[in-house]
NUVEXMI-925000 format. One record per residue (C-alpha): residue number from 1; z, y, x; residue in one letter. Coordinates in steps of 0.2 Angstrom, whole numbers, plus 5000, padded with zeros to 4 digits. Layout:
BEGIN
<node num="NUM" w="Z" v="Y" u="X" residu="A"/>
...
REM end
This chain:
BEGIN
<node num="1" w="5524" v="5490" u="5422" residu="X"/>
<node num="2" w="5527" v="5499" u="5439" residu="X"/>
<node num="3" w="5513" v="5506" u="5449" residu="X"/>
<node num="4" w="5510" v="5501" u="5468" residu="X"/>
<node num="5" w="5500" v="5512" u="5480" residu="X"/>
<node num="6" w="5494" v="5508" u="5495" residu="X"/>
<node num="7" w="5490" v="5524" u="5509" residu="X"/>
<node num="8" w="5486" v="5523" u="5525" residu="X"/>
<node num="9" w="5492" v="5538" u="5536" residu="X"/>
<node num="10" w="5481" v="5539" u="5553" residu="X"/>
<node num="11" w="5474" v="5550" u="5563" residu="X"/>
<node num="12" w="5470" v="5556" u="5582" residu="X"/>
<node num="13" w="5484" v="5555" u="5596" residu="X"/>
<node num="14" w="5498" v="5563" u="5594" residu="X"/>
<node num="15" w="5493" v="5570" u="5575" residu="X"/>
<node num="16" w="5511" v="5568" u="5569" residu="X"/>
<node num="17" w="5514" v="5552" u="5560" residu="X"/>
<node num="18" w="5529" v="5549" u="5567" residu="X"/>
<node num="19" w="5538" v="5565" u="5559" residu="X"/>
<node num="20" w="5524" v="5564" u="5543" residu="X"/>
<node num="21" w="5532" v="5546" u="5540" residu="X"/>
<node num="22" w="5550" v="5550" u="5538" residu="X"/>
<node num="23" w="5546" v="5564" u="5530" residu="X"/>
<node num="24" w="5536" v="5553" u="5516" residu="X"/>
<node num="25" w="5550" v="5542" u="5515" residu="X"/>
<node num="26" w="5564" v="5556" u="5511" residu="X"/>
<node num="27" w="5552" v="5565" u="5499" residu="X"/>
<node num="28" w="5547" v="5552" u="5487" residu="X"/>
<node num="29" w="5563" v="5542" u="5487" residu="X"/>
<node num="30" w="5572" v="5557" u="5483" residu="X"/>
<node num="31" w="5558" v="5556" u="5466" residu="X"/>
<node num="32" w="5564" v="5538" u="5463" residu="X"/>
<node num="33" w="5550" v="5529" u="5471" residu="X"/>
<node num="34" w="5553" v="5513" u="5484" residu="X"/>
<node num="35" w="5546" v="5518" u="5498" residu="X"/>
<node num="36" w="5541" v="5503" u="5512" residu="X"/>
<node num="37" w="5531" v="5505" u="5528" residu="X"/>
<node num="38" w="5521" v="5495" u="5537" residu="X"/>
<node num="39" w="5523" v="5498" u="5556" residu="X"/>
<node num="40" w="5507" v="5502" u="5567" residu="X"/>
<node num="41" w="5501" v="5484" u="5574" residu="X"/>
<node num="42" w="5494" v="5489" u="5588" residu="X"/>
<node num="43" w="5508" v="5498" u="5595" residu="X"/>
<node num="44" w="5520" v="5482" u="5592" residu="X"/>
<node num="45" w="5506" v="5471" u="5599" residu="X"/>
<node num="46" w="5505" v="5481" u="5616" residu="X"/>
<node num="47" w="5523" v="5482" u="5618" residu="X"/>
<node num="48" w="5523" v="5461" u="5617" residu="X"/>
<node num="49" w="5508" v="5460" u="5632" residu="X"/>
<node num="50" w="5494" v="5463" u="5624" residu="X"/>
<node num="51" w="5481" v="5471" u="5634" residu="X"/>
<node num="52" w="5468" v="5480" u="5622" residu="X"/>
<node num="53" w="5459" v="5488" u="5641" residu="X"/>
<node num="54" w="5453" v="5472" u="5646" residu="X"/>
<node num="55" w="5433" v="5470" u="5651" residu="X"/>
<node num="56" w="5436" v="5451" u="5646" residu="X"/>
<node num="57" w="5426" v="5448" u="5631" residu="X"/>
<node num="58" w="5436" v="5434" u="5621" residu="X"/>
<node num="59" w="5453" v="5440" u="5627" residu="X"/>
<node num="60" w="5448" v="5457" u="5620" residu="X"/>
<node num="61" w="5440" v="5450" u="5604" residu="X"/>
<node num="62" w="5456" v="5437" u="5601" residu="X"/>
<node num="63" w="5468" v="5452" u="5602" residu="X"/>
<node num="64" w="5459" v="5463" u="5590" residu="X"/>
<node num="65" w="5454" v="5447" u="5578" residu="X"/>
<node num="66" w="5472" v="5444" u="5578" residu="X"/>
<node num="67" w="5478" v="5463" u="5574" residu="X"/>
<node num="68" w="5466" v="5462" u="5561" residu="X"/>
<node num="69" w="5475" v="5446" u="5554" residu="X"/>
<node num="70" w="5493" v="5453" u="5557" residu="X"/>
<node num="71" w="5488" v="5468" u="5548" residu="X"/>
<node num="72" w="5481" v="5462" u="5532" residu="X"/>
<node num="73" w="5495" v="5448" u="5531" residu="X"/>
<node num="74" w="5508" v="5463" u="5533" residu="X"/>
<node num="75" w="5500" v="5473" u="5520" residu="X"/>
<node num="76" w="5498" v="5458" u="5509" residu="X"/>
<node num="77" w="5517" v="5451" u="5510" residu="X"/>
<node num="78" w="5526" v="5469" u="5506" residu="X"/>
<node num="79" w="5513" v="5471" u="5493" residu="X"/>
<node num="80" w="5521" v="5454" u="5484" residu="X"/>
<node num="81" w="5539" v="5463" u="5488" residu="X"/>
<node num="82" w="5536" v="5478" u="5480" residu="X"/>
<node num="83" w="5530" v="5468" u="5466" residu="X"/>
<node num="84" w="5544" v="5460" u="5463" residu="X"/>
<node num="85" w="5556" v="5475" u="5464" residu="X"/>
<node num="86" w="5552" v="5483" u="5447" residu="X"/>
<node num="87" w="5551" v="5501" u="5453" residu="X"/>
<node num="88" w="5536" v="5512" u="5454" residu="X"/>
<node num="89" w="5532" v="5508" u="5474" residu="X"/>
<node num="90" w="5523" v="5517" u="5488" residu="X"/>
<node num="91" w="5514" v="5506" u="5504" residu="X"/>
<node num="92" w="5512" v="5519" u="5519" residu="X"/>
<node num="93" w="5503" v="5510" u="5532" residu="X"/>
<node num="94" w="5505" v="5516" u="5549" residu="X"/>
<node num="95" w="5484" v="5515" u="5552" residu="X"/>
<node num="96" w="5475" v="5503" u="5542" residu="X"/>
<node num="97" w="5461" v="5490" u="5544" residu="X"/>
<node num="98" w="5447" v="5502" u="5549" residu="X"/>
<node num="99" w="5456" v="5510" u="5561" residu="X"/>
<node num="100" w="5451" v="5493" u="5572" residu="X"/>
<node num="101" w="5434" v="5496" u="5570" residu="X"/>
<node num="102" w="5436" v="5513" u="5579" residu="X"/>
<node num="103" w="5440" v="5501" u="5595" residu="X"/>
<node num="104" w="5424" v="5492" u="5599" residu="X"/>
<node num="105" w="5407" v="5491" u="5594" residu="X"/>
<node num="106" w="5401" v="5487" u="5575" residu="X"/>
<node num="107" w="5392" v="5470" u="5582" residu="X"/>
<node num="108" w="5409" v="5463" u="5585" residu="X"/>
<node num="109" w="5418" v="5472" u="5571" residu="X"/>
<node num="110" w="5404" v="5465" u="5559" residu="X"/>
<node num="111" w="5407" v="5446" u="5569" residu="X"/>
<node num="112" w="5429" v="5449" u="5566" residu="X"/>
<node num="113" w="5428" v="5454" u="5548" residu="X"/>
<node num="114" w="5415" v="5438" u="5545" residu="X"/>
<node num="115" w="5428" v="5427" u="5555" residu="X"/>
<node num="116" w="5442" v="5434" u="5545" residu="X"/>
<node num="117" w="5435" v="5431" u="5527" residu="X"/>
<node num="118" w="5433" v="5450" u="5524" residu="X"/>
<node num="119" w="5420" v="5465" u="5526" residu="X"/>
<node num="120" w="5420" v="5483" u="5528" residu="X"/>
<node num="121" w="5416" v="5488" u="5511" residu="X"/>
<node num="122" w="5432" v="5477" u="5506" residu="X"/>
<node num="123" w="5443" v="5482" u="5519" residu="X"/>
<node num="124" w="5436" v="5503" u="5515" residu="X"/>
<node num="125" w="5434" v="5505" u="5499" residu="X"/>
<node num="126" w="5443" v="5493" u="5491" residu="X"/>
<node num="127" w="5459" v="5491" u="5500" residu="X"/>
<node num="128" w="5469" v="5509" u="5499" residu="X"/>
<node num="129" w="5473" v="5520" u="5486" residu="X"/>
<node num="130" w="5470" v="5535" u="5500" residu="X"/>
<node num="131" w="5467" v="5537" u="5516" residu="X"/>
<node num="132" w="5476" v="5554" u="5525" residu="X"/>
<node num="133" w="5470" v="5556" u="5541" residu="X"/>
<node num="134" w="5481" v="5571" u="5552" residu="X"/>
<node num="135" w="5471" v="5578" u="5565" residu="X"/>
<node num="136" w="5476" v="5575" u="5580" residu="X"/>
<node num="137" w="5485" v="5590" u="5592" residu="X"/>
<node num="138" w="5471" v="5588" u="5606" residu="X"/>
<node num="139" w="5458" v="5598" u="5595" residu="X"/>
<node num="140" w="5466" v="5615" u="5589" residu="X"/>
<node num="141" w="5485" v="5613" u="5595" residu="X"/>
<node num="142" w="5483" v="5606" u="5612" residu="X"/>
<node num="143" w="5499" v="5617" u="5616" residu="X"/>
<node num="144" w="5509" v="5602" u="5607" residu="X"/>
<node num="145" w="5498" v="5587" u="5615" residu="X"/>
<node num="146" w="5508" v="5577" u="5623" residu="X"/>
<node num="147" w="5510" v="5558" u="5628" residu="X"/>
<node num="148" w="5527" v="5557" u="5631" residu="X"/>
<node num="149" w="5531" v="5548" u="5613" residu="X"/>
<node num="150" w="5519" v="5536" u="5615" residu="X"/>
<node num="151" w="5519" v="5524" u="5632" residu="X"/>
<node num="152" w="5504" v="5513" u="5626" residu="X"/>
<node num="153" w="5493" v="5529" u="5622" residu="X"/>
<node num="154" w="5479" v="5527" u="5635" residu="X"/>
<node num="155" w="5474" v="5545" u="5633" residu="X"/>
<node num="156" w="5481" v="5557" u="5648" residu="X"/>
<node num="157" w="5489" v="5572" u="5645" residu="X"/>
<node num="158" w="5475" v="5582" u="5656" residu="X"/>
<node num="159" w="5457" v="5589" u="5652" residu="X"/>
<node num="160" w="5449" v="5572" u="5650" residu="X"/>
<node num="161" w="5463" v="5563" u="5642" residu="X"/>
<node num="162" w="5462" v="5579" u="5627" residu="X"/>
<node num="163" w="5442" v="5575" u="5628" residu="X"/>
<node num="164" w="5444" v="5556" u="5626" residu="X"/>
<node num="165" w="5458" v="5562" u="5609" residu="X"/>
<node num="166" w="5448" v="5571" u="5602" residu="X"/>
<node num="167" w="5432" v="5557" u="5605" residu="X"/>
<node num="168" w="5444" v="5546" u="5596" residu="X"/>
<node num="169" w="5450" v="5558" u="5579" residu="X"/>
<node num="170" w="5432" v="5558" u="5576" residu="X"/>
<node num="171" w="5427" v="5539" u="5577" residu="X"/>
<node num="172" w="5440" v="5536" u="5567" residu="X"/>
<node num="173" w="5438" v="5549" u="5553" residu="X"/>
<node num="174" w="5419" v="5542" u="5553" residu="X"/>
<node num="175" w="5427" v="5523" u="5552" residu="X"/>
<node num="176" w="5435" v="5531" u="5535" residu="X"/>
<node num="177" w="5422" v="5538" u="5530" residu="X"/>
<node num="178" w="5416" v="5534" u="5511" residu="X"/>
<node num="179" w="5433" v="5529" u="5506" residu="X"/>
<node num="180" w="5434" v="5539" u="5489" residu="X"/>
<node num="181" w="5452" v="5547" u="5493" residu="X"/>
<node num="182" w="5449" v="5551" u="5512" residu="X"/>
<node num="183" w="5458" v="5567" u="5516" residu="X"/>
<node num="184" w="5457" v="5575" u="5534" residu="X"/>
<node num="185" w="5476" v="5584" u="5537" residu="X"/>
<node num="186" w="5472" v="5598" u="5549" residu="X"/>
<node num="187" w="5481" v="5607" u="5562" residu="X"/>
<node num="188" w="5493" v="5623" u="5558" residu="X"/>
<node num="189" w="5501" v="5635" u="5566" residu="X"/>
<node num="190" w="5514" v="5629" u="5555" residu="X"/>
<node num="191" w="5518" v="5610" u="5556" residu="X"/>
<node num="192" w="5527" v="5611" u="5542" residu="X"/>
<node num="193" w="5512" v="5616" u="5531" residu="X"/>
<node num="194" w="5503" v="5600" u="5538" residu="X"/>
<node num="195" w="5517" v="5589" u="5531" residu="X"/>
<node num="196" w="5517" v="5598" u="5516" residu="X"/>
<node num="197" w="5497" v="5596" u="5514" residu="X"/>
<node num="198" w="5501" v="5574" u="5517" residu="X"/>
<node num="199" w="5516" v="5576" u="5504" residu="X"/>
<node num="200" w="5503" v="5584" u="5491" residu="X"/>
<node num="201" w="5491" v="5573" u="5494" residu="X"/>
<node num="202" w="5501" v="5558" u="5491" residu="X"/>
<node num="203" w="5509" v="5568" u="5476" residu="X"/>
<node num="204" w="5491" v="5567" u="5469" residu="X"/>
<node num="205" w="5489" v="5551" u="5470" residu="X"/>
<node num="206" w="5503" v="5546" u="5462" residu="X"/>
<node num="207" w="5499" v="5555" u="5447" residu="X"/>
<node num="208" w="5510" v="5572" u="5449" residu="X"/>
<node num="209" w="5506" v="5587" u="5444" residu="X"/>
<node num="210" w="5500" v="5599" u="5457" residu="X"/>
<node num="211" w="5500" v="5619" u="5459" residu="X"/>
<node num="212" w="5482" v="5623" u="5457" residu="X"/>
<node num="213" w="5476" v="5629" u="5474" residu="X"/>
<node num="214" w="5459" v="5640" u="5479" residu="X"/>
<node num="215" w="5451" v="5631" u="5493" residu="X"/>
<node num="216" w="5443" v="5647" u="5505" residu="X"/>
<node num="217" w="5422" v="5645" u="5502" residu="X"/>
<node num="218" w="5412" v="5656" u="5510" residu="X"/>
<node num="219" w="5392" v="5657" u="5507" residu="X"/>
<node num="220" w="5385" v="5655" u="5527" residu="X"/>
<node num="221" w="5368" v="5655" u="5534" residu="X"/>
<node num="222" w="5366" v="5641" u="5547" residu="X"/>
<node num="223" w="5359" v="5647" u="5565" residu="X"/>
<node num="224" w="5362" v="5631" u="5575" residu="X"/>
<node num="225" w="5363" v="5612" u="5575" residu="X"/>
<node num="226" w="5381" v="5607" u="5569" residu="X"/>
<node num="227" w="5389" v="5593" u="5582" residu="X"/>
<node num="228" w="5397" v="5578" u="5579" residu="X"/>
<node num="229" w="5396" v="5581" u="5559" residu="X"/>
<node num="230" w="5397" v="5566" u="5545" residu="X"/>
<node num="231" w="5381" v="5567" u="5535" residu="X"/>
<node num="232" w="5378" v="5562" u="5517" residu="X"/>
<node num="233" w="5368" v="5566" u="5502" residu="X"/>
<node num="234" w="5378" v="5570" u="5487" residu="X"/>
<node num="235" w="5373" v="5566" u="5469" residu="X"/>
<node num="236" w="5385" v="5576" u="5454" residu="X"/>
<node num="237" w="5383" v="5574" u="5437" residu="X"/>
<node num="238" w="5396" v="5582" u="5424" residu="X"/>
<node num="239" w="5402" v="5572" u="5408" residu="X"/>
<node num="240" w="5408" v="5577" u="5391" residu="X"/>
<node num="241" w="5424" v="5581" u="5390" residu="X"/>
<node num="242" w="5440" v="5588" u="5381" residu="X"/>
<node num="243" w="5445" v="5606" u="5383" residu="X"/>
<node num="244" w="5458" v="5607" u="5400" residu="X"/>
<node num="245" w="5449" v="5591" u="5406" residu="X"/>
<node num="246" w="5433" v="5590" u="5419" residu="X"/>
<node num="247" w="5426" v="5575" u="5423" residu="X"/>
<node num="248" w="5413" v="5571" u="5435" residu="X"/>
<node num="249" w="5404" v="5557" u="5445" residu="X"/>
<node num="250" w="5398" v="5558" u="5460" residu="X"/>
<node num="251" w="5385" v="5546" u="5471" residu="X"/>
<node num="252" w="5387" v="5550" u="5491" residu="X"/>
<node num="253" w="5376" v="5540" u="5500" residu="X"/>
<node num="254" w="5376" v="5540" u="5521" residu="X"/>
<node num="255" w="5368" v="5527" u="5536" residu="X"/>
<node num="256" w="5360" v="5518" u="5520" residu="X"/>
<node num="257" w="5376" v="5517" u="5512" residu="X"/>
<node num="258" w="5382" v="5522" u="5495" residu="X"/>
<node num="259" w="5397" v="5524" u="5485" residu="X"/>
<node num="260" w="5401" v="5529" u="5467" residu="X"/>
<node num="261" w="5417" v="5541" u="5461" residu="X"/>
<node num="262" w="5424" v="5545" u="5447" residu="X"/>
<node num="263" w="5435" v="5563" u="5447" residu="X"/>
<node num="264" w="5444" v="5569" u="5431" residu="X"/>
<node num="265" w="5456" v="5588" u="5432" residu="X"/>
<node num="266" w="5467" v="5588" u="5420" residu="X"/>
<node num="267" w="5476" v="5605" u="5417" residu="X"/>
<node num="268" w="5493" v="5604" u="5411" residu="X"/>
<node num="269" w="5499" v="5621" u="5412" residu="X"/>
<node num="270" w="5492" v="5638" u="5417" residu="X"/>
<node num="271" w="5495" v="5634" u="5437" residu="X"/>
<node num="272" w="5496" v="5616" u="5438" residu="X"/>
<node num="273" w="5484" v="5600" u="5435" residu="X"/>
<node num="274" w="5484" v="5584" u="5438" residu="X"/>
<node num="275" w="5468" v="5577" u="5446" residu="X"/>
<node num="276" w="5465" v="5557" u="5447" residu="X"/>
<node num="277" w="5448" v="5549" u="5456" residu="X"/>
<node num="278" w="5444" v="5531" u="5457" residu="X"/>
<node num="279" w="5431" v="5520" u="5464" residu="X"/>
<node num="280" w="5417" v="5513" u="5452" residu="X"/>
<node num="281" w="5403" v="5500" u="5452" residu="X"/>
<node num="282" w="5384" v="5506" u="5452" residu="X"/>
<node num="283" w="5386" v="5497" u="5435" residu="X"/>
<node num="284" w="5399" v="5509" u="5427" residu="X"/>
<node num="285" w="5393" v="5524" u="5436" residu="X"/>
<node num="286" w="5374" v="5520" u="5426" residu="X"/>
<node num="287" w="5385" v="5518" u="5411" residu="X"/>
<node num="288" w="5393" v="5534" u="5412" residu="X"/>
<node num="289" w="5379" v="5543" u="5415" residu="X"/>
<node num="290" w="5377" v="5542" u="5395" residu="X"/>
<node num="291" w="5389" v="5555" u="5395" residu="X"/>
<node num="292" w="5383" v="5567" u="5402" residu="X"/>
<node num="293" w="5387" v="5585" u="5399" residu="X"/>
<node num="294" w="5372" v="5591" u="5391" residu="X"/>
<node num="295" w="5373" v="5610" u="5393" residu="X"/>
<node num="296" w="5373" v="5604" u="5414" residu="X"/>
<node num="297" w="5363" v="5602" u="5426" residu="X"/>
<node num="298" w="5365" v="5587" u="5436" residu="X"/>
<node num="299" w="5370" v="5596" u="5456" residu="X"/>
<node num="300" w="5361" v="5590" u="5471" residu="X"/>
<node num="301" w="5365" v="5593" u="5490" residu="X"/>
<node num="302" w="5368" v="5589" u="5507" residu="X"/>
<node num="303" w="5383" v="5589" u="5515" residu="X"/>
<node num="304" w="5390" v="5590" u="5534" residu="X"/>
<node num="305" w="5410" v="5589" u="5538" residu="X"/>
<node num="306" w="5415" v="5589" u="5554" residu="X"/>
<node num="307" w="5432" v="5597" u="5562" residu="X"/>
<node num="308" w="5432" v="5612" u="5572" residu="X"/>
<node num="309" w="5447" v="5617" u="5581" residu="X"/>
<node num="310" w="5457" v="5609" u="5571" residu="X"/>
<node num="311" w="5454" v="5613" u="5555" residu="X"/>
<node num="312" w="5443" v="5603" u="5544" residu="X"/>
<node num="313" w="5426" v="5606" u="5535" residu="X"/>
<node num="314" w="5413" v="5603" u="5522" residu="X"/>
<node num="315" w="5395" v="5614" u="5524" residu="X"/>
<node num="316" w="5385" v="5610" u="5507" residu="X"/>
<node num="317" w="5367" v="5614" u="5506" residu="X"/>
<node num="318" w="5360" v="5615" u="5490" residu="X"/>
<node num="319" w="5344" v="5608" u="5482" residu="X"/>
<node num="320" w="5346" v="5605" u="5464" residu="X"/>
<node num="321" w="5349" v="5616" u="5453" residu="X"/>
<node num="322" w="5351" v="5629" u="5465" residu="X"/>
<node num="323" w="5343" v="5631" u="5482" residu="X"/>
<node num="324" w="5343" v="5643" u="5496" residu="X"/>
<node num="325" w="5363" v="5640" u="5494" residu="X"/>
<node num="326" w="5374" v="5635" u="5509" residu="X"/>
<node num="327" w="5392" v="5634" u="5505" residu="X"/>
<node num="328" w="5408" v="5632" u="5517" residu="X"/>
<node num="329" w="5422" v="5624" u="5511" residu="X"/>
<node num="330" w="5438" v="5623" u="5522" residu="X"/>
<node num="331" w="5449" v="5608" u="5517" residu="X"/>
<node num="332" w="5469" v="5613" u="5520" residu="X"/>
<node num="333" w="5468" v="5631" u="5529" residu="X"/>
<node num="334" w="5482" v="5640" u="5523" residu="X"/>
<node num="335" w="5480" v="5658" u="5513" residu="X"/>
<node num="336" w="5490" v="5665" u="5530" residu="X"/>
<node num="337" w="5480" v="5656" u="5542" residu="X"/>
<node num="338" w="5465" v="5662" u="5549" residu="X"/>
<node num="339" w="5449" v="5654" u="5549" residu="X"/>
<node num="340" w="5441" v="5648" u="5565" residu="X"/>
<node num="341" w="5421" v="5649" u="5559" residu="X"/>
<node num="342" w="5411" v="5639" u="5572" residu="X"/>
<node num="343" w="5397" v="5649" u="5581" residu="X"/>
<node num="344" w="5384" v="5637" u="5571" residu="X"/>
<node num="345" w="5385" v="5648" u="5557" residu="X"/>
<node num="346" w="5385" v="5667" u="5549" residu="X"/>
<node num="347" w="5397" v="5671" u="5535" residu="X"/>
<node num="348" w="5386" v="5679" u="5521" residu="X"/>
<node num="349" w="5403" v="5683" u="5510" residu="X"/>
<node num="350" w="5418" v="5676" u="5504" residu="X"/>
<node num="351" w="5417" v="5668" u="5489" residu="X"/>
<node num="352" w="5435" v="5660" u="5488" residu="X"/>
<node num="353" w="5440" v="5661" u="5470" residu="X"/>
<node num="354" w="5422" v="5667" u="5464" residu="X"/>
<node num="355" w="5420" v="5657" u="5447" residu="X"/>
<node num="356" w="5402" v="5660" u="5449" residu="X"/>
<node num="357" w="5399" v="5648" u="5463" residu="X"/>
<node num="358" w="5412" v="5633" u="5457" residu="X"/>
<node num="359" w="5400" v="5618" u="5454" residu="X"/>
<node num="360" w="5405" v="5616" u="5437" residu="X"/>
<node num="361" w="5397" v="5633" u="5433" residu="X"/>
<node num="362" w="5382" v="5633" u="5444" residu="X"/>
<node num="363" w="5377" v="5618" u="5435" residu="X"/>
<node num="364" w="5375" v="5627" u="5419" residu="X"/>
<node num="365" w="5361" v="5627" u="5409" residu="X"/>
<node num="366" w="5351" v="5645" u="5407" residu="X"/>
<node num="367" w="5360" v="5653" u="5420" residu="X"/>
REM end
């Protein structure tokens, strides 16, 4: 039976969807795998009248319930094509449901899913395979910001127009946020390593094997509140496993929310793995926890991700087993980049590449 995946690939203004796009199409047709894509709604709705700026309540609301509705009837109709083509497809969705949401406040995006049959949770977590999100150029590359390719952007290609961009990337990241494949694409020096990090990513979720790569870590000490970061408690437990194989769940819980993930590594060769991660219900997750590994410690922590000129990252602070542990992880900064650390935060020492410190060894039992 052929395999369908569904990605949404968002992001800021001008983040680089467009060139991302075709360059997705090129890539994985050239792999044997039908490719179709779902134009941005919005965009087509703007360019036909439609004015999303208006301070009139129900005009607003109908357009936006009507995005909504176009969007998911879209989705749904190339869905039931791909079905019925018999090869191993890919959906990429030029935004996706939750990037309405980013638009207007949650009492009316609560009151539009109701009125469309659907929730968030659905529509999140439920929906898309993945969820890449390109940051856009106005934070970290605003050299490349421009407006120019876009004539229904309302953002300005001036101070306040990179403010308001910027404002934007991170409401949307936050819409996404618990989706168990979200992936923030950051910025480069080189574009080309941005589309190279949204063609992994796919690539990993369509099962390929993948060059196993050291994200930078750093241990850091805190000396200052951390702006516009994503909060959430984590809860990681290891399983039993087979030799080359990790497996591990993890609870994330955020605004009295709470979602359940099941990661498994698989390596295949000496520098390649293959890593899968789904979803799961409270129920499973309860189940699984039966298998725990029993020579591990179950981890504990908090963690903050934000963006900071561009690039993307994740501070954990340990509780359990460990404590007195705060971790940067940077998610997509290449080995010949250089890190931009925020001034919120000392670096202690570089631990890229230190087995001592990978989760999966600090949970250990009598270390």
């Amino acid at each position: 039976m052929s395999q369908i995946k569904k990605i949404v690939l968002t992001g800021g203004p001008c983040a680089g969807k467009t060139t991302a796009l075709v360059r997705v199409i090129e890539h994985f047709t050239s792999l044997g795998f039908k490719v179709f894509t779902i134009p941005e709604v919005p965009t087509l709705f703007s360019q036909s009248g439609v004015d999303y700026t208006t301070p009139v309540y129900d005009f607003f609301y109908q357009e936006e319930k009507a995005t909504l509705e176009t969007q998911l009837e879209l989705e749904d109709h190339f869905t039931r094509i791909a079905e019925s083509c018999g090869m191993n497809s890919i959906i990429v969705c030029d935004r996706g449901a939750m990037d309405i949401s980013a638009y207007m406040k949650p009492g009316m995006w609560e009151k539009l899913t109701q009125d469309v049959g659907t929730s968030t949770a659905e529509l999140r977590d439920h929906r898309y395979d993945a969820v890449l999100h390109l940051v856009s150029a106005a934070d970290g590359a605003e050299q490349f910001y421009t407006t120019s390719n876009n004539s229904m952007r309302r953002e300005g290609n001036n101070e306040e127009g990179l403010r308001m961009a910027r404002e934007l990337d991170k409401k949307v990241i936050a819409a996404w946020t618990g989706h168990p494949h979200l992936r923030v694409i950051n910025n480069h020096e080189n574009f080309e390593a941005k589309i190279h990090r949204v063609l992994k990513e796919i690539s990993n979720v369509l099962g390929l094997a993948q060059p196993i790569t050291e994200e930078r870590k750093y241990v850091v000490r805190l000396t200052g509140p951390v702006p516009d970061a994503i909060e959430s408690d984590i809860v990681q437990t290891y399983l039993s496993s087979d030799p080359n194989t990790e497996s591990r769940l993890r609870q994330r819980s955020w605004n009295g929310k709470r979602v359940y993930v099941l990661t498994t590594k698989t390596r295949v060769s000496e520098h390649e793995q293959v890593e899968t991660e789904r979803q799961i219900t409270s129920n499973l997750y309860n189940s699984l926890l039966q298998q725990a590994d029993p020579y591990r410690h179950t981890i504990r922590k908090h963690r903050m991700s934000f963006i900071w000129k561009g690039q993307y990252f994740e501070v954990d602070s340990f509780q359990e087993p460990v404590n007195n542990l705060v971790i940067l992880e940077t998610k997509g900064v290449e080995a010949t980049e250089q890190v931009k650390f925020p001034p919120f935060l000392e670096v202690v020492k570089d631990i890229t590449a230190n087995t001592d410190y990978y989760n999966y060894n600090l949970a250990l039992k009598g270390k």
